[in-house]
PyMOL Python script that loads the backbone (N, CA, C, O; Angstrom):
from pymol import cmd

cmd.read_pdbstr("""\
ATOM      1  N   UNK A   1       0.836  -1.189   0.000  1.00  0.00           N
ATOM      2  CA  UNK A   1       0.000   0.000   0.000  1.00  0.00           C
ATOM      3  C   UNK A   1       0.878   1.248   0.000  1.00  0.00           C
ATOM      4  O   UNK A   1       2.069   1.207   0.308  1.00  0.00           O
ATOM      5  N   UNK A   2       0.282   2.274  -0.333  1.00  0.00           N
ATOM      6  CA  UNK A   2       0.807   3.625  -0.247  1.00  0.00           C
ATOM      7  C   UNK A   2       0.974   3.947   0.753  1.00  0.00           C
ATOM      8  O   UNK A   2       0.713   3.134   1.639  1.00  0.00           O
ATOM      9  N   UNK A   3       1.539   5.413   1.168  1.00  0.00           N
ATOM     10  CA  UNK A   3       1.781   6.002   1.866  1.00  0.00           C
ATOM     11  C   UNK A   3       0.243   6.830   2.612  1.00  0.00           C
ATOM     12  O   UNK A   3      -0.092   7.057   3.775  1.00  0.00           O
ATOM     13  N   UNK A   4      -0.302   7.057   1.471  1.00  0.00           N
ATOM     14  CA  UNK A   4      -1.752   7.542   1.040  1.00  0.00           C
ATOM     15  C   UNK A   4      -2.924   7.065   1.432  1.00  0.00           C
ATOM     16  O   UNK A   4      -3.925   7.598   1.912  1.00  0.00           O
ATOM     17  N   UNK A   5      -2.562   5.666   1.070  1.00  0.00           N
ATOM     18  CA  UNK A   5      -3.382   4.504   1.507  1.00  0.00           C
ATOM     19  C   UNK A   5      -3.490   4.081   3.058  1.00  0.00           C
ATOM     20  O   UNK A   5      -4.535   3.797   3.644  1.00  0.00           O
ATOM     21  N   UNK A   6      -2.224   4.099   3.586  1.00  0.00           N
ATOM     22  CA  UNK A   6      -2.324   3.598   4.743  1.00  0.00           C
ATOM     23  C   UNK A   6      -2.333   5.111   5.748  1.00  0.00           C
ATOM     24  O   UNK A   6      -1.868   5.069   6.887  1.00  0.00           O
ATOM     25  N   UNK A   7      -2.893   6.368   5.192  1.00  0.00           N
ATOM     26  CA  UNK A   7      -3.384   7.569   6.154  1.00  0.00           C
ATOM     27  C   UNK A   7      -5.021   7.663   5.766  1.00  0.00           C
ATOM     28  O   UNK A   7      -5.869   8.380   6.298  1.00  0.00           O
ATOM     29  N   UNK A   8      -5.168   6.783   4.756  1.00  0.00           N
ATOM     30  CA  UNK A   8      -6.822   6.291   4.690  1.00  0.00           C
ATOM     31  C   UNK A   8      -6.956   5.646   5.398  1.00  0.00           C
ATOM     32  O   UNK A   8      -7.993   5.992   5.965  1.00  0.00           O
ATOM     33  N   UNK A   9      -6.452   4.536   5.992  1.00  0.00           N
ATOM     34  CA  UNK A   9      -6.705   3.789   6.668  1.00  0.00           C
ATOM     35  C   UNK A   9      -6.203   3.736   7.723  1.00  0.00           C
ATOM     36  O   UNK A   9      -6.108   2.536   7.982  1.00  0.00           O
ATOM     37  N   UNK A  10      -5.775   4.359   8.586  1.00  0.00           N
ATOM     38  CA  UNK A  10      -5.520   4.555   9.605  1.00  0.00           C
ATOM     39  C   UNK A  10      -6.786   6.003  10.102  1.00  0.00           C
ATOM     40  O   UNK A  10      -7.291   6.032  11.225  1.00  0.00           O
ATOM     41  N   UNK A  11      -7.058   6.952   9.134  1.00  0.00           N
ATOM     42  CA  UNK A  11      -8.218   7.488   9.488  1.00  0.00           C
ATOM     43  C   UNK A  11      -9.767   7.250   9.508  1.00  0.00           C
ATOM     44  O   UNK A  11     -10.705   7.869  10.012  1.00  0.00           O
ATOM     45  N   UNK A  12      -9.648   5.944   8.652  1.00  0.00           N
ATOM     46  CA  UNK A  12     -10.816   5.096   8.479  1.00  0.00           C
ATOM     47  C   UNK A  12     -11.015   4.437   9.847  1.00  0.00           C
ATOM     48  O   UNK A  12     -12.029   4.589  10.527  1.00  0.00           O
ATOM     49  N   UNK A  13     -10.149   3.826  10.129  1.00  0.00           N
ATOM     50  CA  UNK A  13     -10.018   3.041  11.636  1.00  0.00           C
ATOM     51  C   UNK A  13     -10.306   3.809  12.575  1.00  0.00           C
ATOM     52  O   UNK A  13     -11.050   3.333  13.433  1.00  0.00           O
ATOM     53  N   UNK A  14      -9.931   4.948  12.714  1.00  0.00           N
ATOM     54  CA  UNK A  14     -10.128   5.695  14.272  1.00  0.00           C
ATOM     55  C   UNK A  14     -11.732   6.080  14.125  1.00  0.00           C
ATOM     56  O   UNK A  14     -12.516   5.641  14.966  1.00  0.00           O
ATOM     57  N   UNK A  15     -12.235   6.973  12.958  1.00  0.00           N
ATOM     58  CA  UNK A  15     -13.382   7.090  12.557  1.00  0.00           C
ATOM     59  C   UNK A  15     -14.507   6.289  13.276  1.00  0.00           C
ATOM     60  O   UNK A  15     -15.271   6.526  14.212  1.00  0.00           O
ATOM     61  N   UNK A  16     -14.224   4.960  12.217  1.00  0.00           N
ATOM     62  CA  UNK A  16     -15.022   3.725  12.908  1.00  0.00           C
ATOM     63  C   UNK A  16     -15.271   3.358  14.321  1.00  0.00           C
ATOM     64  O   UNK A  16     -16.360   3.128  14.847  1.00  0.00           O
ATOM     65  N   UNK A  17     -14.447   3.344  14.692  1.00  0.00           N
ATOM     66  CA  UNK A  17     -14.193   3.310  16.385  1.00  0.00           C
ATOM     67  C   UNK A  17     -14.899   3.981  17.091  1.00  0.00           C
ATOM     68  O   UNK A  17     -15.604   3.629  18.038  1.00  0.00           O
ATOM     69  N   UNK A  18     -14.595   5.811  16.284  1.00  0.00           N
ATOM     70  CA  UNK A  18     -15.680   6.676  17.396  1.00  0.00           C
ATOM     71  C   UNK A  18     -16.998   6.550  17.404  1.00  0.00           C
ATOM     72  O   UNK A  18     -17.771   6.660  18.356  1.00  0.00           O
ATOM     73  N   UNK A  19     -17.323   6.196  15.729  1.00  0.00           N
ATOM     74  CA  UNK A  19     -18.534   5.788  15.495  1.00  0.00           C
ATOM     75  C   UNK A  19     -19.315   4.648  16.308  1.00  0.00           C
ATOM     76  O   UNK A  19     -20.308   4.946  16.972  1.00  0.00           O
ATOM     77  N   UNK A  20     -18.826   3.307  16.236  1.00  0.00           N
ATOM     78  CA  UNK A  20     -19.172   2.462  16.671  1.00  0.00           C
ATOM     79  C   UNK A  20     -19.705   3.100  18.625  1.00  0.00           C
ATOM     80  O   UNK A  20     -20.835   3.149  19.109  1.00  0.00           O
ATOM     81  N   UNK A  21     -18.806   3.351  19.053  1.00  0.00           N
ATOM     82  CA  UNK A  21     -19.138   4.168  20.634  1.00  0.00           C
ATOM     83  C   UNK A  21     -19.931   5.561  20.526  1.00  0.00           C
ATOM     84  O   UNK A  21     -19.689   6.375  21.417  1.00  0.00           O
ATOM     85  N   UNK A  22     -20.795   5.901  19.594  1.00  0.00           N
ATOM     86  CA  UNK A  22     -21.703   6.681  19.048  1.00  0.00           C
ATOM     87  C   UNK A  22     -20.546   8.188  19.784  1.00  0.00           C
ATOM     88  O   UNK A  22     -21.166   8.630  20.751  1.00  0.00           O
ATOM     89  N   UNK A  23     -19.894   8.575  19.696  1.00  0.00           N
ATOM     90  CA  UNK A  23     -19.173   9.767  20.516  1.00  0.00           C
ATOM     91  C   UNK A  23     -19.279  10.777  19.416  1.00  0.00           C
ATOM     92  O   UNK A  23     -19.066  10.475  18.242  1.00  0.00           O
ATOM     93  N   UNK A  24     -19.666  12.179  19.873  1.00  0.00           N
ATOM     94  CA  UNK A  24     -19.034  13.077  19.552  1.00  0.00           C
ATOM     95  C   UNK A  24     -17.881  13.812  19.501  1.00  0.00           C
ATOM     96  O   UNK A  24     -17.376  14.011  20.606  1.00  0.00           O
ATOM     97  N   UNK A  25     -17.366  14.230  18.651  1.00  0.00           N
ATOM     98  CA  UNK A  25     -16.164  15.037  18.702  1.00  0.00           C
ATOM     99  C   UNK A  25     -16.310  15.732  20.232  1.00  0.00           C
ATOM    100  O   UNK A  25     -15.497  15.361  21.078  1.00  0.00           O
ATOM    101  N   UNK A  26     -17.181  16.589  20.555  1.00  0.00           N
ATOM    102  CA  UNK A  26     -17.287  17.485  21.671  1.00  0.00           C
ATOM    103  C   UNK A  26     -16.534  16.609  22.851  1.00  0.00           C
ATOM    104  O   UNK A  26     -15.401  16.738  23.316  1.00  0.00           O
ATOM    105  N   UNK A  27     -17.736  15.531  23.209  1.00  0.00           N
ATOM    106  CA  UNK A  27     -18.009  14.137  23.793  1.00  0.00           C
ATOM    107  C   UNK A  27     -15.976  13.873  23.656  1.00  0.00           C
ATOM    108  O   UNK A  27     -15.259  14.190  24.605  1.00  0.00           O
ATOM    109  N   UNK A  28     -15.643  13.533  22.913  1.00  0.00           N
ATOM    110  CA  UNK A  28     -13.874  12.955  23.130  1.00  0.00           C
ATOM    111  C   UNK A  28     -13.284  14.345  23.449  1.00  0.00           C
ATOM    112  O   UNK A  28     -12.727  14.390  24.546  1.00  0.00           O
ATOM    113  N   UNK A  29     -13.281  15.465  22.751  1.00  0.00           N
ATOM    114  CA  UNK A  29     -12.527  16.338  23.341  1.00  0.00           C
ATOM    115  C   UNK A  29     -12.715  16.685  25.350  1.00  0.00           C
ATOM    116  O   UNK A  29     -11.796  17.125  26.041  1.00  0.00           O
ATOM    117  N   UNK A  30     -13.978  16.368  25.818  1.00  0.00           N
ATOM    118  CA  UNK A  30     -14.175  16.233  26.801  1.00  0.00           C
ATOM    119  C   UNK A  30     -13.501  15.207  27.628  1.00  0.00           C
ATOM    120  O   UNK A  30     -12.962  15.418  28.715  1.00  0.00           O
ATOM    121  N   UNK A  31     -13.583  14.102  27.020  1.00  0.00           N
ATOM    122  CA  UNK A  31     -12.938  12.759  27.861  1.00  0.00           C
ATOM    123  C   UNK A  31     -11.929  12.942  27.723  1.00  0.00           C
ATOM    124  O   UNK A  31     -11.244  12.675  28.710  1.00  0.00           O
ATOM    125  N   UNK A  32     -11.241  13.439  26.598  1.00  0.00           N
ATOM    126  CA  UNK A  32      -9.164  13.760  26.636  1.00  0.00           C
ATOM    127  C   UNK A  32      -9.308  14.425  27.699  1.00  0.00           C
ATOM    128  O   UNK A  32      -8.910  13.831  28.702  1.00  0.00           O
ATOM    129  N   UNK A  33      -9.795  15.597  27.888  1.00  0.00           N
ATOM    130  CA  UNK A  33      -9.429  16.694  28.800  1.00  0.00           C
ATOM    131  C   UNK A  33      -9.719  16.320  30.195  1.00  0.00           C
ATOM    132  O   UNK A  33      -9.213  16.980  31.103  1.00  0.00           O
ATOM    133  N   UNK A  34     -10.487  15.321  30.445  1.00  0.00           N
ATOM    134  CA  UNK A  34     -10.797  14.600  32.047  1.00  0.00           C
ATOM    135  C   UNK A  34      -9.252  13.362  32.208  1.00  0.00           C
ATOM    136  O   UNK A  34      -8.774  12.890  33.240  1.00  0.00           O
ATOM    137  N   UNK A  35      -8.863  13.174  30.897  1.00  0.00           N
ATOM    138  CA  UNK A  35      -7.231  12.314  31.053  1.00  0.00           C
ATOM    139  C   UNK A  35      -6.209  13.852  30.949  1.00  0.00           C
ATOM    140  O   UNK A  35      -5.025  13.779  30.621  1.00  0.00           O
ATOM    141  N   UNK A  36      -6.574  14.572  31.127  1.00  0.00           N
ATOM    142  CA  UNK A  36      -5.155  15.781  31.281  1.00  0.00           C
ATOM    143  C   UNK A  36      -4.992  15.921  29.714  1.00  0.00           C
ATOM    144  O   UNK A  36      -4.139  16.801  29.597  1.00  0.00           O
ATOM    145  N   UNK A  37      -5.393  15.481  28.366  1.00  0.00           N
ATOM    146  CA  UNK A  37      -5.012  15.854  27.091  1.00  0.00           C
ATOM    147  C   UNK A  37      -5.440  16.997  26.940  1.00  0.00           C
ATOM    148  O   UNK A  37      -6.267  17.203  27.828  1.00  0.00           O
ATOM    149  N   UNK A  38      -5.267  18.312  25.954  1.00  0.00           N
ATOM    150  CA  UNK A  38      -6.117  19.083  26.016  1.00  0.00           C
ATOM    151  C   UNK A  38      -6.070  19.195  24.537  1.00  0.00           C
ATOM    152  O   UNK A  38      -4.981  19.405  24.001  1.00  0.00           O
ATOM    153  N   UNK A  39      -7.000  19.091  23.924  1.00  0.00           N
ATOM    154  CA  UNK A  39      -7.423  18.938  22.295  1.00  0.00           C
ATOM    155  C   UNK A  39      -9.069  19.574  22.107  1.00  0.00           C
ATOM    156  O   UNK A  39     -10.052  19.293  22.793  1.00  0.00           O
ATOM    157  N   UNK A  40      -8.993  20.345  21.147  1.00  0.00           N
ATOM    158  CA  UNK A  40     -10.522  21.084  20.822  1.00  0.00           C
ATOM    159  C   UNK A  40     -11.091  20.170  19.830  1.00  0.00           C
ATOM    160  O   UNK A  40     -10.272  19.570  19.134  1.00  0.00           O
ATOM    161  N   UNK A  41     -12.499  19.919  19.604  1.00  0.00           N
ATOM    162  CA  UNK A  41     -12.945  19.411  18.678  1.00  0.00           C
ATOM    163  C   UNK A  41     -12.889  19.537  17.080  1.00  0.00           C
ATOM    164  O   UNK A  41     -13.205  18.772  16.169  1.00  0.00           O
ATOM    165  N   UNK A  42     -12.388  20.746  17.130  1.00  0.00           N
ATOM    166  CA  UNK A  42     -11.888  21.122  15.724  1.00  0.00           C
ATOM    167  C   UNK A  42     -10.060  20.384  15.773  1.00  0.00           C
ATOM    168  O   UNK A  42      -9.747  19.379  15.134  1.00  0.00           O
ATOM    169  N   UNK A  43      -9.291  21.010  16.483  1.00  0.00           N
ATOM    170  CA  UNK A  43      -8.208  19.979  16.825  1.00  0.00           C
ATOM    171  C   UNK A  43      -8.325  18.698  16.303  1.00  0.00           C
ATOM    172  O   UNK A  43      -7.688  18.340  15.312  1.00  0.00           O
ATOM    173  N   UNK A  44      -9.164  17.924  16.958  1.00  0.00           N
ATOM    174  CA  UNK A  44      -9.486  16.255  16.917  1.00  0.00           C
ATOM    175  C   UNK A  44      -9.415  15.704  15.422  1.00  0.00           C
ATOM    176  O   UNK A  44      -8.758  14.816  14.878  1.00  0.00           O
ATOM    177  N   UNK A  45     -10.366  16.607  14.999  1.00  0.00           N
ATOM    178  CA  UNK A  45     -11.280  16.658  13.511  1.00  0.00           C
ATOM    179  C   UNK A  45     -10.168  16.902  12.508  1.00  0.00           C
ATOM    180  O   UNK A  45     -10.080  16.233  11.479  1.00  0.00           O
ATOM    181  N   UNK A  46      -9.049  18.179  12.927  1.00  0.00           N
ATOM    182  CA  UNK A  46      -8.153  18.004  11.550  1.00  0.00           C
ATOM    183  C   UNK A  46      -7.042  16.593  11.779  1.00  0.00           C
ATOM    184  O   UNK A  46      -6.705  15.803  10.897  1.00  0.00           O
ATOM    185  N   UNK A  47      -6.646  16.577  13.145  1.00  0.00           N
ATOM    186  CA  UNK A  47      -5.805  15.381  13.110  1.00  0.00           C
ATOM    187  C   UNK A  47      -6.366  14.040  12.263  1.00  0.00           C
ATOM    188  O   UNK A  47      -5.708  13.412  11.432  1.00  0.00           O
ATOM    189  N   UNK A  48      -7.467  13.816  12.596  1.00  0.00           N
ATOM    190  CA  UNK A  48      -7.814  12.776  12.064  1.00  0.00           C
ATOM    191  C   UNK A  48      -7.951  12.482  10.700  1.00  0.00           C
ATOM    192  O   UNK A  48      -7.701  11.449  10.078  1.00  0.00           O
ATOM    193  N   UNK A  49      -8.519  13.883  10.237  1.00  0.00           N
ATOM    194  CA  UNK A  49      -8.535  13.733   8.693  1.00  0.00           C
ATOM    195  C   UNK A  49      -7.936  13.786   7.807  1.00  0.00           C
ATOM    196  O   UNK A  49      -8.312  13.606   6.648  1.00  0.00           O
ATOM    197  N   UNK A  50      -6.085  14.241   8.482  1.00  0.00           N
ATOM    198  CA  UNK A  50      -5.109  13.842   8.103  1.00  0.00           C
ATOM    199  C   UNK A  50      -4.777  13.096   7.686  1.00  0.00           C
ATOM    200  O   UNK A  50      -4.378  12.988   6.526  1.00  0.00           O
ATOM    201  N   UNK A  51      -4.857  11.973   8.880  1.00  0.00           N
ATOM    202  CA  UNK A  51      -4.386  10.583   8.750  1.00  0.00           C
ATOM    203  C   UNK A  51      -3.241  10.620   9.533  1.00  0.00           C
ATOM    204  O   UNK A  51      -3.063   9.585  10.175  1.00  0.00           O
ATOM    205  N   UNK A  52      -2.580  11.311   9.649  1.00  0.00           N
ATOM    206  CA  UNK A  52      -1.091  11.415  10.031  1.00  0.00           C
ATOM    207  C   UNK A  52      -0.730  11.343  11.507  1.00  0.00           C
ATOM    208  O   UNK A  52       0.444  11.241  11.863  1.00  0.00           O
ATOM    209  N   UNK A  53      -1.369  11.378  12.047  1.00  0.00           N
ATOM    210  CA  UNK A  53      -1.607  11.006  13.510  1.00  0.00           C
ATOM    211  C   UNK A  53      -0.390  10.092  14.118  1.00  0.00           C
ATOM    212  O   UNK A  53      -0.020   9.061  13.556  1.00  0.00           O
ATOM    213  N   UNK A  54      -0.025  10.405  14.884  1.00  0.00           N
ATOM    214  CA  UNK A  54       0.497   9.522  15.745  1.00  0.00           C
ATOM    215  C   UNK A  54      -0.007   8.308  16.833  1.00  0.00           C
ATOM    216  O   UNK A  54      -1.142   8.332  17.311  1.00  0.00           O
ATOM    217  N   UNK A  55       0.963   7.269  17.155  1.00  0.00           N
ATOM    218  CA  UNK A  55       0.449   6.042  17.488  1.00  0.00           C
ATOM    219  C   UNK A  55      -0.215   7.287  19.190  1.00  0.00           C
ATOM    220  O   UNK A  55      -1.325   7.404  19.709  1.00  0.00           O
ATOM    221  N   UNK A  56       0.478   7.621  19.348  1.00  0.00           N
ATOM    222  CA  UNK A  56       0.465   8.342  21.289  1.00  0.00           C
ATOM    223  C   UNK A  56      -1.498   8.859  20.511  1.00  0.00           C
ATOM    224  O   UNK A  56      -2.340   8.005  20.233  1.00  0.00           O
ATOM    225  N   UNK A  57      -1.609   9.649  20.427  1.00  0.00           N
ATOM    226  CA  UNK A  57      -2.973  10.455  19.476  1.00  0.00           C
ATOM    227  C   UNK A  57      -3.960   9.217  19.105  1.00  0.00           C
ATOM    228  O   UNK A  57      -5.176   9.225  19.296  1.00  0.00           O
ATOM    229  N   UNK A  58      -3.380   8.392  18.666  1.00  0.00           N
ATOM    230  CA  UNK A  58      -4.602   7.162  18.461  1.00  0.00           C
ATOM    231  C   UNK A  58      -4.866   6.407  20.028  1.00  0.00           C
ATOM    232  O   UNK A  58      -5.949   6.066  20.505  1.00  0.00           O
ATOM    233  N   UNK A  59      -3.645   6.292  20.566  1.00  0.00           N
ATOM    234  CA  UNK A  59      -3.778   5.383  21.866  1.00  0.00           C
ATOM    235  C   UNK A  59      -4.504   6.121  22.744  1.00  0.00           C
ATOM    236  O   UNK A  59      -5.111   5.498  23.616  1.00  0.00           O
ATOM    237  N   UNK A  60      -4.559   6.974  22.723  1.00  0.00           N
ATOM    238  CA  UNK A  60      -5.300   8.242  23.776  1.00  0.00           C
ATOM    239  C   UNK A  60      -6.736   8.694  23.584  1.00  0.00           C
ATOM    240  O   UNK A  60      -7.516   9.140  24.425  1.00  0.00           O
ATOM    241  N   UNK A  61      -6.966   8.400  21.829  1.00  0.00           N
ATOM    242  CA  UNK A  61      -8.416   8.417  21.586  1.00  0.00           C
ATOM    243  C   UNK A  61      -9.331   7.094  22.043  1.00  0.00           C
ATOM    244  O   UNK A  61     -10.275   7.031  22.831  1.00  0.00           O
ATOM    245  N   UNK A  62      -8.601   5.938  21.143  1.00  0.00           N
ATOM    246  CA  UNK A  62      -8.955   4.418  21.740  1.00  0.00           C
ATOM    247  C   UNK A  62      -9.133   4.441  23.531  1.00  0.00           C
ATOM    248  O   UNK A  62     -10.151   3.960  24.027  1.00  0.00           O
ATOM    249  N   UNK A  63      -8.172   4.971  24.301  1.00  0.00           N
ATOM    250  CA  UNK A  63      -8.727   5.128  25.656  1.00  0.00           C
ATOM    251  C   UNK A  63     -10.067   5.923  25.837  1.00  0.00           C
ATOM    252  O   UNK A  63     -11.172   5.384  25.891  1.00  0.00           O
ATOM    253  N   UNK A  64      -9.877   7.026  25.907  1.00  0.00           N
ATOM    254  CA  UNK A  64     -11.020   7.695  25.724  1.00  0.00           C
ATOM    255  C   UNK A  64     -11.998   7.142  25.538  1.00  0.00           C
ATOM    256  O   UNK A  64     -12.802   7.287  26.459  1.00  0.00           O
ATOM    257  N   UNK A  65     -12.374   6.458  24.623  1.00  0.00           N
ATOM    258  CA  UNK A  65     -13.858   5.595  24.294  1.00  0.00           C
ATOM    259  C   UNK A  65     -13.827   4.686  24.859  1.00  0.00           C
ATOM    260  O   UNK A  65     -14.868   4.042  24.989  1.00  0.00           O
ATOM    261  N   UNK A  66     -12.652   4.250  25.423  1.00  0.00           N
ATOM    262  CA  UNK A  66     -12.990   2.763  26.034  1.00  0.00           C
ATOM    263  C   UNK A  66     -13.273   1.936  25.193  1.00  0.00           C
ATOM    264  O   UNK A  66     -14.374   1.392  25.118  1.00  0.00           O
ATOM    265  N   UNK A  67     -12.280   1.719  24.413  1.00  0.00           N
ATOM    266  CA  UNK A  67     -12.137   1.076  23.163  1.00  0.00           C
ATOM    267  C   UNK A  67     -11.199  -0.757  23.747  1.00  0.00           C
ATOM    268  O   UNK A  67     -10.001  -0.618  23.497  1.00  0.00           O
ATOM    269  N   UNK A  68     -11.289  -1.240  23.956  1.00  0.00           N
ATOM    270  CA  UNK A  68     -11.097  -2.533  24.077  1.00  0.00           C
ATOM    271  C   UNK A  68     -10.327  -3.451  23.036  1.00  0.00           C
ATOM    272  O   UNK A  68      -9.312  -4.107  23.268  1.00  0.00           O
ATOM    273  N   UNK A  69     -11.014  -3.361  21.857  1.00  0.00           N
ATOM    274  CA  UNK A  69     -10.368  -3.742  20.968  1.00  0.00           C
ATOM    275  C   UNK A  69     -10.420  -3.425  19.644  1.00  0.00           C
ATOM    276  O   UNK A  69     -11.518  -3.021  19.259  1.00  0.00           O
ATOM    277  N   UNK A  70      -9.359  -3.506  18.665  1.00  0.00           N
ATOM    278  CA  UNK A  70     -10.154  -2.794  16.525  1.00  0.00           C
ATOM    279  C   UNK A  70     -10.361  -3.782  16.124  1.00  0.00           C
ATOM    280  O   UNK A  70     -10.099  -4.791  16.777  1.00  0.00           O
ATOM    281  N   UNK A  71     -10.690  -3.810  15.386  1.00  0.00           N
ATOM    282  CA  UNK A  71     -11.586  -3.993  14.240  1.00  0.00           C
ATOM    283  C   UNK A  71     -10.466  -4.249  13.172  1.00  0.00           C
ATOM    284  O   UNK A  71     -10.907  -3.500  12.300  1.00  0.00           O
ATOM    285  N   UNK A  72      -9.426  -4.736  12.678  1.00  0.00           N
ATOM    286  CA  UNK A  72      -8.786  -4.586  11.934  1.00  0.00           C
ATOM    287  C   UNK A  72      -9.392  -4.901  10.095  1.00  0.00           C
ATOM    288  O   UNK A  72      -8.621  -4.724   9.152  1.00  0.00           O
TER     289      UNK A  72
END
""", "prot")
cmd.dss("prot")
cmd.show_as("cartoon", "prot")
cmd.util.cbc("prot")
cmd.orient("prot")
């Protein structure tokens, strides 16, 4: 895969995730900020649609929701 490809899919994945735990952007920027992160919902929204994210930025969202396990 691309380079391209795999920031589709790595933004596809987090996506899904929030989805699946019905969360709002608001909703996670809230739960980061009760773990000490401090990220705005607009924040959240461009990281993600990047793709470019870092593993620390994904591991911290997946907490947040109380994410258990992906979906690969």
């Amino acid at each position: 895969m691309s380079d391209d490809e795999w920031k589709d899919y790595a933004k596809g994945l987090i996506k899904a995730e929030i989805a699946r735990k019905n969360i709002s952007l608001i909703d996670l920027s809230k739960k980061l900020e009760a773990m000490g992160i401090s990220e705005t919902p607009q924040n959240i929204s461009n990281k993600i649609n990047r793709g470019t994210f870092g593993a620390i930025f994904m591991l911290q969202i997946l907490k947040a929701i109380d994410c258990k396990e992906i979906r690969l």
